[in-house]
C-alpha positions in Angstrom: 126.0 116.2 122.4 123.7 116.5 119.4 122.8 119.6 117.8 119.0 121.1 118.6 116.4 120.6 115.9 113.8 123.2 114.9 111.2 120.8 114.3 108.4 122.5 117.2 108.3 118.4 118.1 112.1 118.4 119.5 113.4 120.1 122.8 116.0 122.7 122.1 118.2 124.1 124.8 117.9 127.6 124.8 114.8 128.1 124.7 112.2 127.6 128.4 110.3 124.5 128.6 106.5 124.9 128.9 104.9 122.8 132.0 105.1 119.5 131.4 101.9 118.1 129.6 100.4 115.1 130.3 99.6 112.6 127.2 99.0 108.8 126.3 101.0 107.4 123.8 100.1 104.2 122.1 103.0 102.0 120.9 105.7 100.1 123.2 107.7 103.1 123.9 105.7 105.7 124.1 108.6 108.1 123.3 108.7 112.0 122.1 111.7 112.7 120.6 114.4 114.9 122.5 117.2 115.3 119.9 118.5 113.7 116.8 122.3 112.0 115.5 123.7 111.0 112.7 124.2 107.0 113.2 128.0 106.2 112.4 129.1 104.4 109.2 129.4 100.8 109.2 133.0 100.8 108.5 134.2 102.5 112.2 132.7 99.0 113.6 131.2 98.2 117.2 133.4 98.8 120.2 132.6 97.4 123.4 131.9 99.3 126.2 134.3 99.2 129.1 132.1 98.9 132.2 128.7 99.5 132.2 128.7 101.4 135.6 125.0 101.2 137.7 123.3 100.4 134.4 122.1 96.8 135.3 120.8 94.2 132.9 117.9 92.4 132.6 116.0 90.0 130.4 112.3 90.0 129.9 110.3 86.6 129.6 109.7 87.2 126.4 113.8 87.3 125.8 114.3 91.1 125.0 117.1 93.0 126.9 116.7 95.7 128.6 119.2 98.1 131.2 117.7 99.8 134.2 120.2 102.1 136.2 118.2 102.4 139.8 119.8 105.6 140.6 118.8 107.6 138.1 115.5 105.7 137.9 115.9 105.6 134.1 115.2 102.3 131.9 116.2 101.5 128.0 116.2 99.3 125.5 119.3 100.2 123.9 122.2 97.4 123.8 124.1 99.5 126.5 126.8 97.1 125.9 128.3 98.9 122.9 130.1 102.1 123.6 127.8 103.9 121.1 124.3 103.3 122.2 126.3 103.8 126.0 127.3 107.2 125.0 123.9 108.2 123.1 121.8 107.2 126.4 124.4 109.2 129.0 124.0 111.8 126.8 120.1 111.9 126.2 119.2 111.7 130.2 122.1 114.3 130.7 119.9 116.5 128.6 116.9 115.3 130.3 118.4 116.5 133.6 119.1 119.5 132.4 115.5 120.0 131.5 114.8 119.5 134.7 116.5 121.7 136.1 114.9 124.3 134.1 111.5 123.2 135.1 112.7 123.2 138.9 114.2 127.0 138.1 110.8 128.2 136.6 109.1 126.9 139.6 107.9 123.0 138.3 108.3 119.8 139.6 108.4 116.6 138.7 106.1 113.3 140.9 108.5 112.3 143.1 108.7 108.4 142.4 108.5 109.1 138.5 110.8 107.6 135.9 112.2 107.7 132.7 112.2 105.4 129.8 115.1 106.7 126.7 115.2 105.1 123.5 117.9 105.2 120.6 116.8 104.5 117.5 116.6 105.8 113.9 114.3 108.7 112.4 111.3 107.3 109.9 112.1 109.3 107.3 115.9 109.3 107.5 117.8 106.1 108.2 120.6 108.3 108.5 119.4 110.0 111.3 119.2 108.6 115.2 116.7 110.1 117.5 116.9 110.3 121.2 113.2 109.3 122.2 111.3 109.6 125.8 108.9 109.6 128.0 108.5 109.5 131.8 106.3 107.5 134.3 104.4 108.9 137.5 103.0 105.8 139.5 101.2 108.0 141.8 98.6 108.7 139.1 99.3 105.5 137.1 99.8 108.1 133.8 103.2 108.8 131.4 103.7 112.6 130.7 106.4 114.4 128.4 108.5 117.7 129.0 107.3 118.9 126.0 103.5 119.0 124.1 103.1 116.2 122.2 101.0 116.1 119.0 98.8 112.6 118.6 97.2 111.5 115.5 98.6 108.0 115.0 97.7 107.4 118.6 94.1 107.7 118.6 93.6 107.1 114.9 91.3 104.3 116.1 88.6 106.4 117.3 87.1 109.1 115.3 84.9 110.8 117.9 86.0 113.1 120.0 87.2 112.4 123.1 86.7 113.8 126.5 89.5 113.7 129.8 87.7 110.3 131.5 87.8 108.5 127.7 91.8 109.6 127.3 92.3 108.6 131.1 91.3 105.1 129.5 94.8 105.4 127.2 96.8 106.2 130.0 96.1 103.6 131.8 96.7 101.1 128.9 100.3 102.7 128.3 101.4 102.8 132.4 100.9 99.3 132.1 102.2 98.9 129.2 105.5 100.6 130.6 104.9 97.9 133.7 104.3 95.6 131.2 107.9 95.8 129.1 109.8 96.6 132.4 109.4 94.1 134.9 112.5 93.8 136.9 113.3 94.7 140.0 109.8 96.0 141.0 108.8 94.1 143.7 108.1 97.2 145.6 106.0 98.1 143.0 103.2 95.7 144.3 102.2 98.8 147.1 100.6 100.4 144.6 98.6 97.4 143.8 96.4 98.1 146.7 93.3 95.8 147.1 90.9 98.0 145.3 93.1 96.8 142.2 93.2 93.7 142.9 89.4 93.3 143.5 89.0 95.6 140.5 90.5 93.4 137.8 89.0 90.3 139.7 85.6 91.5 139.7 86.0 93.2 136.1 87.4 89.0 135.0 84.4 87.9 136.4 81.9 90.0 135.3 83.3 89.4 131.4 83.4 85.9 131.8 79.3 85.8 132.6 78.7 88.4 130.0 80.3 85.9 127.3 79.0 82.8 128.3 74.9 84.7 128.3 75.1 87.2 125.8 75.8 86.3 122.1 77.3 90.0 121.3 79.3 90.2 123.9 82.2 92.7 123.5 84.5 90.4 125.5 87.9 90.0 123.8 88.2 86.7 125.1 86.4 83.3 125.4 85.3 82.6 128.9 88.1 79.7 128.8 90.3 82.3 128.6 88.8 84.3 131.1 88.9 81.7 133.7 92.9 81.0 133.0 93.5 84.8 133.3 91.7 85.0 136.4 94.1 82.0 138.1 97.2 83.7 137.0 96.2 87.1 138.8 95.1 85.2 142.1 98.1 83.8 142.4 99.9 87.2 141.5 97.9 88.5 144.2 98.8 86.4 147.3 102.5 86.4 145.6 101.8 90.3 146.6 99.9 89.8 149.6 103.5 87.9 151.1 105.5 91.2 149.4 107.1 87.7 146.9 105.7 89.2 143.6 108.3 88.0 140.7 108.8 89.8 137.8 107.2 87.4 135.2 103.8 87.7 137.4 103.9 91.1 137.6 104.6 91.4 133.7 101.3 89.1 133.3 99.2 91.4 135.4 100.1 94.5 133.8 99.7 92.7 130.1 95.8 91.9 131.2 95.3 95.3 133.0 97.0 96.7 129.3 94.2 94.8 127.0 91.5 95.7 129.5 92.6 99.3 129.3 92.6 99.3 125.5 89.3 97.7 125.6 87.5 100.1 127.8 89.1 102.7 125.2 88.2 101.7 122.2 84.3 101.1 123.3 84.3 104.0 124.8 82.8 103.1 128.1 81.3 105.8 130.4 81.1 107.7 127.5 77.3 108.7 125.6 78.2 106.6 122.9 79.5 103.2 124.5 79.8 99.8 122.6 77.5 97.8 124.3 77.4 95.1 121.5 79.9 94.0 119.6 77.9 94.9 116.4 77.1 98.3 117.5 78.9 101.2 116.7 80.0 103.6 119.0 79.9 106.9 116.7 77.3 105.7 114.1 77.7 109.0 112.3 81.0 108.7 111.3 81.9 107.8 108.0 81.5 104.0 108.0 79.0 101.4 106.7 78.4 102.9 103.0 74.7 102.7 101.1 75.2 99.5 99.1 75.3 100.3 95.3 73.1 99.4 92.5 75.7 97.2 90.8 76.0 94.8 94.0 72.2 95.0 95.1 71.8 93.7 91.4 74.5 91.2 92.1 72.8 90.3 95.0 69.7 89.5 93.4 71.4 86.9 91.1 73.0 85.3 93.5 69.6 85.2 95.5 70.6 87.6 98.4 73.3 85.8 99.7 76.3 88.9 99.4 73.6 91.2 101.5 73.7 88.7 104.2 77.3 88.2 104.2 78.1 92.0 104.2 75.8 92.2 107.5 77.9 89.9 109.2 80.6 91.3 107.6 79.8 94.6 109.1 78.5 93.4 112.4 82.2 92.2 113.6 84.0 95.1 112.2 82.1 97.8 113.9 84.1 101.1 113.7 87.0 99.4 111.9 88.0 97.1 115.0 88.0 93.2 114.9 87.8 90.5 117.9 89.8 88.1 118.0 87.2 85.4 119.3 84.4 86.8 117.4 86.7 86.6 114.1 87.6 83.5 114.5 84.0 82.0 115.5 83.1 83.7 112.4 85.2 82.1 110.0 84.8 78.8 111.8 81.6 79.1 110.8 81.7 79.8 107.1 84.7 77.5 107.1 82.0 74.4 108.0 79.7 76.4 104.9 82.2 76.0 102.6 83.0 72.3 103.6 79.0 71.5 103.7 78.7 73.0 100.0 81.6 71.2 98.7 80.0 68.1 99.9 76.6 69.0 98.1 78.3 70.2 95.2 79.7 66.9 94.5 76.3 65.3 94.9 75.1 68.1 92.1 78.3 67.0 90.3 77.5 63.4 90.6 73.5 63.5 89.4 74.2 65.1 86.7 76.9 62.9 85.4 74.4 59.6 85.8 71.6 62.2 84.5 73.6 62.4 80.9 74.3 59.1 80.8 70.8 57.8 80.1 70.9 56.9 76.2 67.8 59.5 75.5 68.9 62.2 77.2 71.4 62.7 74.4 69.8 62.2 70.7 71.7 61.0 67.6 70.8 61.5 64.4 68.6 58.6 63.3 68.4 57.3 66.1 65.9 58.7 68.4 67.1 56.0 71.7 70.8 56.9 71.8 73.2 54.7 70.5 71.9 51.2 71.9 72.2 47.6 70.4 70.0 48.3 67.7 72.1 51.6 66.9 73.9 51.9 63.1 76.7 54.1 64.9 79.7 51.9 65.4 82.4 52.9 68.7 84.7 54.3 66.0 82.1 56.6 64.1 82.2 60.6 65.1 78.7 62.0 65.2 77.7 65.3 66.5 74.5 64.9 68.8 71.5 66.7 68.0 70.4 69.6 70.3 68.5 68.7 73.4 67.3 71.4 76.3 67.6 68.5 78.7 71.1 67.7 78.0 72.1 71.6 77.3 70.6 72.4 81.1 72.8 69.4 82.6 75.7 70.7 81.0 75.0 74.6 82.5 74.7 72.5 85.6 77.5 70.2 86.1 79.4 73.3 85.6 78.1 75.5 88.5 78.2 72.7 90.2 81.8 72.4 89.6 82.6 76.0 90.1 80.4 75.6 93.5 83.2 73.1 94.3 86.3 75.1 93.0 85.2 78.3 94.9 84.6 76.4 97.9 87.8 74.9 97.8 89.5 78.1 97.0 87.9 79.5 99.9 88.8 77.0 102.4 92.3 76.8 101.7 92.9 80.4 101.7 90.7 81.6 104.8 91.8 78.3 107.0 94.6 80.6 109.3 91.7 83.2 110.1 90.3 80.4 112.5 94.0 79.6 114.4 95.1 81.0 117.2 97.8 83.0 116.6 95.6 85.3 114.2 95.3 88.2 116.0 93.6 91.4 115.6 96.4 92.8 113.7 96.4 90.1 111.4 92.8 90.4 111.0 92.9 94.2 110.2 95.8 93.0 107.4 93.7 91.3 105.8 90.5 93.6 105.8 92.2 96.2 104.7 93.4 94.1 101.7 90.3 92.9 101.0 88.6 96.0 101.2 87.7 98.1 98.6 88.4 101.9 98.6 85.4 102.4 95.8 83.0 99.7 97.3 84.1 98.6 100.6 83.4 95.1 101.5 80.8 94.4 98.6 83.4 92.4 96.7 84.6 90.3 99.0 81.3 89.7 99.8 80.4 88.2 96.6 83.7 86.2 96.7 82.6 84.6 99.8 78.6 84.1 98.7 79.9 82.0 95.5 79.9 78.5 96.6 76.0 78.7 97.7 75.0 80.9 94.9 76.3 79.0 92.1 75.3 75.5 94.0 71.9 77.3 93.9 72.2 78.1 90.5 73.1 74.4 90.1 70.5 72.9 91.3 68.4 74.8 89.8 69.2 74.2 86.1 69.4 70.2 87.0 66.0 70.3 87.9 65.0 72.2 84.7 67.0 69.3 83.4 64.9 67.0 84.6 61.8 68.6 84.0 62.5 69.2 80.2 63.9 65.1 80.1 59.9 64.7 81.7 58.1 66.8 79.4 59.7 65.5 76.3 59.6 62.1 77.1 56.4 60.6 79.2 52.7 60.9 78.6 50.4 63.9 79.1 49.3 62.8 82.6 52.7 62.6 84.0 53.5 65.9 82.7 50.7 67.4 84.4 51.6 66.0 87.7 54.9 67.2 87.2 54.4 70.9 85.9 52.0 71.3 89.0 54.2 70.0 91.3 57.3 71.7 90.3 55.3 75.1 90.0 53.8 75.0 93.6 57.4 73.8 95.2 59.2 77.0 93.1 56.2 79.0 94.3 56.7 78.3 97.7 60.2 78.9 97.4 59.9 82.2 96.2 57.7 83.2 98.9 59.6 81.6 102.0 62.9 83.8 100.6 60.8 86.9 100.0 59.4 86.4 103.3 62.6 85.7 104.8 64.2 89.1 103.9 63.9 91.9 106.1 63.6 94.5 103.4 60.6 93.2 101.2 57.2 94.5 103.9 55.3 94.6 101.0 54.3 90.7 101.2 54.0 90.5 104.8 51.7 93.6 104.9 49.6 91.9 102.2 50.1 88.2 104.4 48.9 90.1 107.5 45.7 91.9 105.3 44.7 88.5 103.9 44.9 87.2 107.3 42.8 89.8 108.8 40.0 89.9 106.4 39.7 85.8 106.6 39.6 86.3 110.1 36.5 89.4 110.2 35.4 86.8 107.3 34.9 83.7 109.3 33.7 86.1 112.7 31.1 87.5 110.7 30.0 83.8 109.4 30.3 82.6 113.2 27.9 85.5 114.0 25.6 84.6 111.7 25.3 81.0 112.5 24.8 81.7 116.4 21.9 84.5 115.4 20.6 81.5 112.9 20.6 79.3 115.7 19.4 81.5 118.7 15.8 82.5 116.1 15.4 78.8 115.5 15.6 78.0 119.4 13.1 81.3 119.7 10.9 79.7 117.3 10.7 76.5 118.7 10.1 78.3 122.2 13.3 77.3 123.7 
């Protein structure tokens, strides 16, 4: 038996227990440890254990092994079959019992249908060292509860609010079926506790999330309604399996992976809480430390990259409210900006390919003596060298073809690198991965941001300088009249322009306060004229006796 620790986290066997304390835990095995080993050297090699007594084996669906010994009630995922991890799991429930007995001596119980899940593994901060980790199971209440207080910070880390008895009761839920979840095996009689209510629960709770995704564009729904609907099959035919006492293990494992998510989901948005996540953009403690005041440096960026970053942080921020991602709202997302990129790409090449033919005609590009380019009536011969003289037209469709061609390069880079976000097997893990790399501890998600607003911005910017290309090819080439036409034309079309983008963004009231003003007095303009004309009219009727 391994010796007691001092750490106040471990059991020691001398001193009382407290009353046991009931806590959710969030990973796998929720397990507190009991005791700690030393794991043997490599040299002394594995040794089979003899017999493996009442502990029988089973194999999840997924393929993991696990040993359940129905006497004792007690379930691992140690390999039981080497003498080692056999001797380290005898060892850790012996302890366990002991425990209990000195609960049952200073007047505690334990639920009477509980059980115990042990764990061998080794400590995170010295592979050296091999812990004995627990936790036990009360299906009565549907909870997991140690024999010991247990500290949780990594646990909860996901919510930063504080957290009342019916929010926790949330994560209790979500690690009971977690434990149903990983343990499936020879449960069948576990289906009495799967009453009707829960059934009819979990239906109704399907059903209600499916309709809430397919009318509401913010839905908080984890999954697509598709989804939905496939869940929803699986646990009516778990429930008549049920219903004929037939339940098997894979089905019941299904059932308590939903109930899991759902459990997780009501947790994290806090529901029946004050501050509930009704919308996937809101946030359900807004005064915590999260969305930061944009800086000057990227509202300045923003400006020359006409506003696009600000837009994209919105979004940005809108599906990863209070740090969390959905998977269906991620992925819809990038789909989306995917098809952005691909569309800009596209235009970009049309840039790219105007402004090639644009500096191919002969007086876009001026030669010395020769004020038409280099025609038939040109002195330059093919194997002359002369530099061109400096033209604004041909200067501007250089700047252009190459923010054209960065327009293209960024999309490209884009797309290639962001194409798994939209797959299927990106999940919210992988999501938070790659937000947290791409996140910036000064700046948050400004830069990234930026990244993404490149392939518009500079296709903008493109554009832009071609037709300043054109228009300087216009003014220094054709008559006064057609200049004219062209200057006004081209100043009313960047006029209106600038107004539909100022108008466009939410922050700029000044020009819609001013829109609306102008609008009122030309309406109390033309009432007052209307007025006047019916009072014009009604003396001329008087006079003519009317």
């Amino acid at each position: 038996m391994p010796e007691p620790v001092s750490s106040p986290n471990n059991t020691t066997r001398s001193a009382p227990l407290p009353k046991p304390c009931y806590y959710c835990q969030e990973e796998a095995g929720p397990c507190a440890v009991a005791a700690h080993n030393h794991i043997p050297p490599v040299s002394e090699g594995k040794v089979q254990v003899e017999s493996l007594g009442e502990w029988v084996p089973s194999t999840h669906a997924e393929g993991s092994l696990y040993f359940f010994h129905s006497g004792r009630r007690i379930w691992t995922n140690a390999y039981m079959y080497e003498a080692f991890y056999h001797e380290e799991v005898e060892a850790c429930a012996a302890y366990l019992e002991y425990c209990h007995d000195v609960f049952t001596d200073e007047g505690f119980s334990l639920p009477a249908d509980y059980e115990l899940v042990i764990d061998i593994g080794p400590s995170k901060f010295d592979d050296n060292d091999l812990y004995w980790n627990y936790y036990y199971v009360d299906h009565a209440t549907r909870t997991i509860f140690w024999l010991q207080h247990y500290i949780l910070w990594r646990e909860l880390d996901a919510v930063t609010s504080e957290l009342s008895a019916d929010h926790l009761a949330h994560k209790f839920r979500q690690f009971y079926w977690r434990h149903v979840f990983y343990f499936p095996e020879g449960r069948r009689n576990l289906c009495t506790y799967f009453g009707e209510d829960v059934w009819s629960q979990l239906l109704s709770f399907m059903h209600f999330t499916a309709l809430d995704t397919i009318l509401s564009s913010r839905s908080t729904s984890v999954y697509s309604d598709t989804e939905l609907g496939q869940m929803r099959k699986m646990v009516k035919l778990a429930r008549d399996q049920s219903r004929e006492n037939t339940l098997l293990s894979e089905q019941l494992s299904a059932v308590a992976r939903i109930q899991m998510f759902f459990a997780e989901q009501r947790f994290l948005y806090a529901h029946g809480q004050l501050h509930v996540r009704l919308k996937n953009n809101v946030r359900t403690h807004p005064d915590e430390a999260g969305r930061k005041q944009k800086s000057w440096l990227f509202s300045a960026i923003g400006l020359a990259l006409f506003r696009a970053p600000l837009t994209l942080l919105e979004d940005l921020h809108d599906i990863t409210g209070d740090s969390m991602m959905q998977d269906d709202a991620w992925r819809k997302y990038f789909k989306q900006l995917l098809a952005d990129w691909d569309r800009l790409v596209l235009q970009g090449t049309v840039i790219l390919t105007a402004n090639v033919s644009f500096l191919a005609i002969p007086d876009v590009i001026h030669f010395p003596g020769q004020p038409s380019g280099d025609g038939p009536n040109s002195a330059i011969q093919p194997w002359d060298w002369v530099r061109p003289q400096f033209t604004w037209s041909g200067l501007l469709s250089y700047i252009s073809t190459l923010l054209a061609l960065g327009s293209v390069m960024a999309g490209l880079f884009l797309a290639r690198l962001n194409r798994s976000q939209t797959e299927h097997y990106t999940d919210t893990t992988d999501t938070g991965e790659y937000m947290y790399r791409h996140t910036s501890s000064l700046f948050g998600l400004e830069p990234i941001a930026i990244i993404y607003s490149l392939p518009y911005a500079l296709l903008i910017w493109g554009t832009g300088f071609f037709l300043a290309a054109l228009l300087s090819f216009t003014f220094d080439s054709t008559d006064t009249a057609t200049r004219s036409v062209v200057g006004a034309g081209a100043m009313a079309l960047a006029l209106d322009q600038e107004i539909q983008c100022i108008r466009m963004d939410r922050g700029h009231k000044w020009l819609l306060c001013i829109s609306s003003r102008f609008k009122r007095a030309t309406m109390t303009k033309v009432r007052k004229t209307t007025e006047q004309d019916h009072e014009g009219s009604r003396r001329e009727a008087d006079s003519l006796g009317v």
